[in-house]
N, C-alpha and C positions, 0 to 999 in steps of 0.2 A: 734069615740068611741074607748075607749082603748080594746086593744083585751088581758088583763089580770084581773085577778080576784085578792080580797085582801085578804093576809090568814093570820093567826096568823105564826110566823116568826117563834119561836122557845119556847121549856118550860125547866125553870131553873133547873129542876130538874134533876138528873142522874139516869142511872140502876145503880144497882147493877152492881160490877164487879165479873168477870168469875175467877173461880179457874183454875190457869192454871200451866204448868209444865214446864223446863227450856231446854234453847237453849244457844249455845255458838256461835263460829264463825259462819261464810253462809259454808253450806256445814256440817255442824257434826250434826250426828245422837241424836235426842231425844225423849222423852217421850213427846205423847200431852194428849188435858184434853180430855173428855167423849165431846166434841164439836169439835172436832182437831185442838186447836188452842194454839200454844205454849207459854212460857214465856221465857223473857230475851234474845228478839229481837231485838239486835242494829237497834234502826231506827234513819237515821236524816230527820228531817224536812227542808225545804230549800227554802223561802220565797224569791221572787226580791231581794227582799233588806231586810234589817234590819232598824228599825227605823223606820218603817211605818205603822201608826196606823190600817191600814187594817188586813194587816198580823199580828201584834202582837195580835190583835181580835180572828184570822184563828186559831194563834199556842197556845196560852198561858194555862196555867194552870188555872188559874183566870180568864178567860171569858168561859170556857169551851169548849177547842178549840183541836187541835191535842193534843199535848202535856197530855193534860186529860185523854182523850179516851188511851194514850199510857200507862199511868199509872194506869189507872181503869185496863188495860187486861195484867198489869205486865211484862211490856217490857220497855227496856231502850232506853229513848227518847229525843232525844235536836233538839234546833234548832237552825241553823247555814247560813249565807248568807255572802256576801260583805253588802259595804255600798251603791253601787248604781246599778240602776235597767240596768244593762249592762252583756251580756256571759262573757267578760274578770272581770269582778267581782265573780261571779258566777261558774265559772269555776274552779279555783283554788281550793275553798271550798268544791264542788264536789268530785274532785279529793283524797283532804283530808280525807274527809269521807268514801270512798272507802278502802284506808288504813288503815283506823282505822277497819276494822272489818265490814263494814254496812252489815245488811241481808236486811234492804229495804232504801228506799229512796222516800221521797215525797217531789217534784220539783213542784214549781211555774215558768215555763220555763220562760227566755228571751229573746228567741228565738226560732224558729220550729227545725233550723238544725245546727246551733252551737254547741249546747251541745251534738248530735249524737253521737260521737266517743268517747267521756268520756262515757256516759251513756248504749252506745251499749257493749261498751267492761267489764261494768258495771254485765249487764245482762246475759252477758258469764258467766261470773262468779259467776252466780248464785243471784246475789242481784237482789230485785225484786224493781222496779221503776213505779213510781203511779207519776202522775203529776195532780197538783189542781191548779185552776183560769187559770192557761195559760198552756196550752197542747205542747207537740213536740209531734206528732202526729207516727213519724215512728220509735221513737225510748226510748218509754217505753210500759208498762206490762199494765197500765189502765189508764184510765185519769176520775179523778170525776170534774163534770163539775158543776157549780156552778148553771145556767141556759139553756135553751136554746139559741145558738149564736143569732139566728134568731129574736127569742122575744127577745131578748133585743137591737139587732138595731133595729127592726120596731118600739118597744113600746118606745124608744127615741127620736125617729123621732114624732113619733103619741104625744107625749106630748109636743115638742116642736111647732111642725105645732097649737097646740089646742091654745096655750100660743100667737103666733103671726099671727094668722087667716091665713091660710096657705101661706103667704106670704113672702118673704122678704130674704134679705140675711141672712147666716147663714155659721156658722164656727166650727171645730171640735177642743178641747184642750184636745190630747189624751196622754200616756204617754211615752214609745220609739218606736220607730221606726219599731223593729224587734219583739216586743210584739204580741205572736201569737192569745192570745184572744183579745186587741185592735183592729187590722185590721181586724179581723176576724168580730166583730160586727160592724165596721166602711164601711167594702163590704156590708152588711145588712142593713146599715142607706142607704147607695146609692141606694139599689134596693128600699128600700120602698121611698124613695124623688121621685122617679118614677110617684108615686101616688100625688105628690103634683107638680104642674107643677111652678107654681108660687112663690115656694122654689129653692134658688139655694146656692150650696155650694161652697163657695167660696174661701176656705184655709182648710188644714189639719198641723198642726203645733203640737210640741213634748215639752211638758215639762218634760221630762223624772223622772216623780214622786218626784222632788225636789220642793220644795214649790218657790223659790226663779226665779228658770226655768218657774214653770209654772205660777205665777206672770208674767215675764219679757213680754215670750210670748204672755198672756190675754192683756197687753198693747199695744203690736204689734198690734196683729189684731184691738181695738180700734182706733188706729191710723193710719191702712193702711186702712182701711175700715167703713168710717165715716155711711157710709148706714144700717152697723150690726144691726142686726134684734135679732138675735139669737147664741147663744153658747150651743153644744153639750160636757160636758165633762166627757167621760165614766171613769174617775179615781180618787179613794179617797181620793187622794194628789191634783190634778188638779183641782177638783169640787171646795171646799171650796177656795181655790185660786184666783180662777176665778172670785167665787162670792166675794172676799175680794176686786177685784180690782173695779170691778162693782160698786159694795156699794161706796165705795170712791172717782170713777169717777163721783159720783151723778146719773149713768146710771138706777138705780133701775125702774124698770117701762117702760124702753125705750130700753132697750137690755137683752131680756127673756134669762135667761139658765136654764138647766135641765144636768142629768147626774146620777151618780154612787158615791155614797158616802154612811160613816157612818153616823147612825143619829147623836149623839154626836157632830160630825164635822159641822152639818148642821141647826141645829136646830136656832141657830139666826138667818141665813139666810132664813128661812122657816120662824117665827116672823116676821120676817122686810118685808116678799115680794119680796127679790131680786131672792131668786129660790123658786116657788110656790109648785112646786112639782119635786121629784126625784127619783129612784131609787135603790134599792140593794135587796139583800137576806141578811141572817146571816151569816156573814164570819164564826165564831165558830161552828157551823152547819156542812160548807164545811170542814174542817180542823178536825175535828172530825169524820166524814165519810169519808174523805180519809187516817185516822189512821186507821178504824177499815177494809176498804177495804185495805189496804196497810197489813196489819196483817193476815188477811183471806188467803192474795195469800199466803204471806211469810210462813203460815204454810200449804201453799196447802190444805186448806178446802175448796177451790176455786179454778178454773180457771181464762182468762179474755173470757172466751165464752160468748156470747148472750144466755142469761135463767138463768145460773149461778146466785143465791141467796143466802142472807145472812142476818143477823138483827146485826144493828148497833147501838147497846145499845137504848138510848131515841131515837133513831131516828126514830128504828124501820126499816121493810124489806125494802131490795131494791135490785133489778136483773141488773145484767150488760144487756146493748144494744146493738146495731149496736156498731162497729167501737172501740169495746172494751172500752164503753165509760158508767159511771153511771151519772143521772141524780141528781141534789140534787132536785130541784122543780123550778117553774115559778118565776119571779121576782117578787119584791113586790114594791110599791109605795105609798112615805111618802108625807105626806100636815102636813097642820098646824093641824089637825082634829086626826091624830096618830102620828105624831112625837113622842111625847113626853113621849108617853107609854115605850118605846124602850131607854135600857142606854148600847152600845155599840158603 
């Protein structure tokens, strides 16, 4: 039995935006509104990568994503990456942002402790640093977390186990290496395989969110591991990949995958039966709650304490946790039965 419940994911609608009052560089004195929250907030947003249907979901103006929330609460907002999901991509762009003036910065990290030292010397300086979908843990201000780590290795595991009667070999197609929310739910798939004794994992391999990567790789393990049972791929570049190679090997039916994807991306493969079911949250959702908590500190109408509240337009309240860490909600899981409701 899946240990998550199904909830409606997200509503199109927006608040109303907040009358608010102007901000120049990090560091100069302003007027805030009657809610303390300023306007004309250099923020970048700053996704793995650029070009990737996830994050453009997360940031854009058109799906209702950072980028919105930034301009509903009248603060200036872009969003800026490398091309590939690597710190030496990432890094530089960082660093740019910094000189241009940032007051906050919302990081999809590539790493836990790469980015440290840009981002530490960052936060001296007063800019305030929020990290969404992949956290550095000891070196920003908050991190909005898209799900629980936890629930989403166990309920990956639990869908896949359901998919091939808790048997068989089974392979993980996750996306780099140093990805601190990949490993992190990947420790999580291993403690819950615990519970399925007659599951065994048999490779952990990296298509590091390039379509082409994570093709070559989904081949691989076809080919070194004629007995695959199952593919875990928690990434919205690797899932549809995956399933592309599957479909095309004729495997449909004979090697189950599950994972982390948009629906958009997935919905033939949900039609055809090559992944029966999968998961995600609404990226636009995360990326809109980490503008409006990325905004909140930036104007100090917040700390990152535990108790610390705030309401984040349609999202509605939400209190920082343990570890300086806000929840968006549980995962959700698509079949052919809701696919289809869902255009993101």
């Amino acid at each position: 039995m899946l240990k998550l419940r199904k909830h409606a994911l997200f509503a199109l609608g927006l608040a109303a935006s907040t009358t608010v009052a102007t901000l120049g560089v990090a560091g100069t004195s302003t007027a805030a509104t009657r809610h303390g929250l300023q306007k004309g907030l250099k923020v970048f947003v700053i996704p793995k990568n650029l070009g990737n249907s996830y994050f453009t979901t997360a940031d854009s103006v058109k799906t209702g994503g950072a980028l919105l929330a930034l301009k509903q609460l009248g603060e200036i907002g872009q969003e800026t990456s490398g091309t590939t999901d690597t710190p030496s991509a990432q890094l530089p762009v960082i660093q740019a942002d910094i000189s241009k003036g940032a007051n906050a910065l919302i990081i999809s990290a590539t790493d836990p402790t790469a980015l440290c030292p840009t981002l530490e010397a960052a936060m001296k300086r007063g800019i305030t640093v929020v990290t969404y979908d992949s956290d550095a843990p000891t070196c920003r201000t908050l991190f909005v977390n898209q799900a629980s780590a936890q629930a989403i290795g166990e309920s990956e595991v639990q869908i896949l186990a359901k998919e091939i009667h808790d048997t068989g070999e089974i392979a993980v197609v996750s996306a780099g290496p140093s990805d601190t929310n990949q490993n992190t739910w990947i420790k999580w798939m291993k403690v819950e395989l615990k519970q399925y004794p007659k599951m065994k994992l048999v490779s952990v391999v990296y298509g590091m969110d390039e379509t082409s990567t994570d093709t070559s790789v989904t081949q691989g393990l076809l080919s070194h591991y004629p007995d695959l049972k199952g593919i875990i791929a928690p990434t919205s570049v690797g899932l549809p990949a995956a399933a592309a190679v599957i479909d095309a090997a004729h495997e449909k039916g004979k090697i189950m995958l599950t994972g982390l994807a948009t629906p958009d991306e997935m919905k033939k493969y949900v039609a055809n039966g090559t992944v029966p079911e999968f998961e995600l949250w609404n990226p636009a959702d995360l990326g809109y709650l980490a503008a409006y908590a990325a905004v909140e500190l930036a104007s100090h109408a917040i700390t990152n304490a535990a108790g610390q509240s705030f309401v984040a337009g349609k999202l509605g309240k939400y209190t920082v946790g343990p570890d300086h860490t806000i929840l968006l909600g549980p995962p959700y899981v698509f079949d052919k039965a809701n696919v289809n409701k869902f255009n993101f």
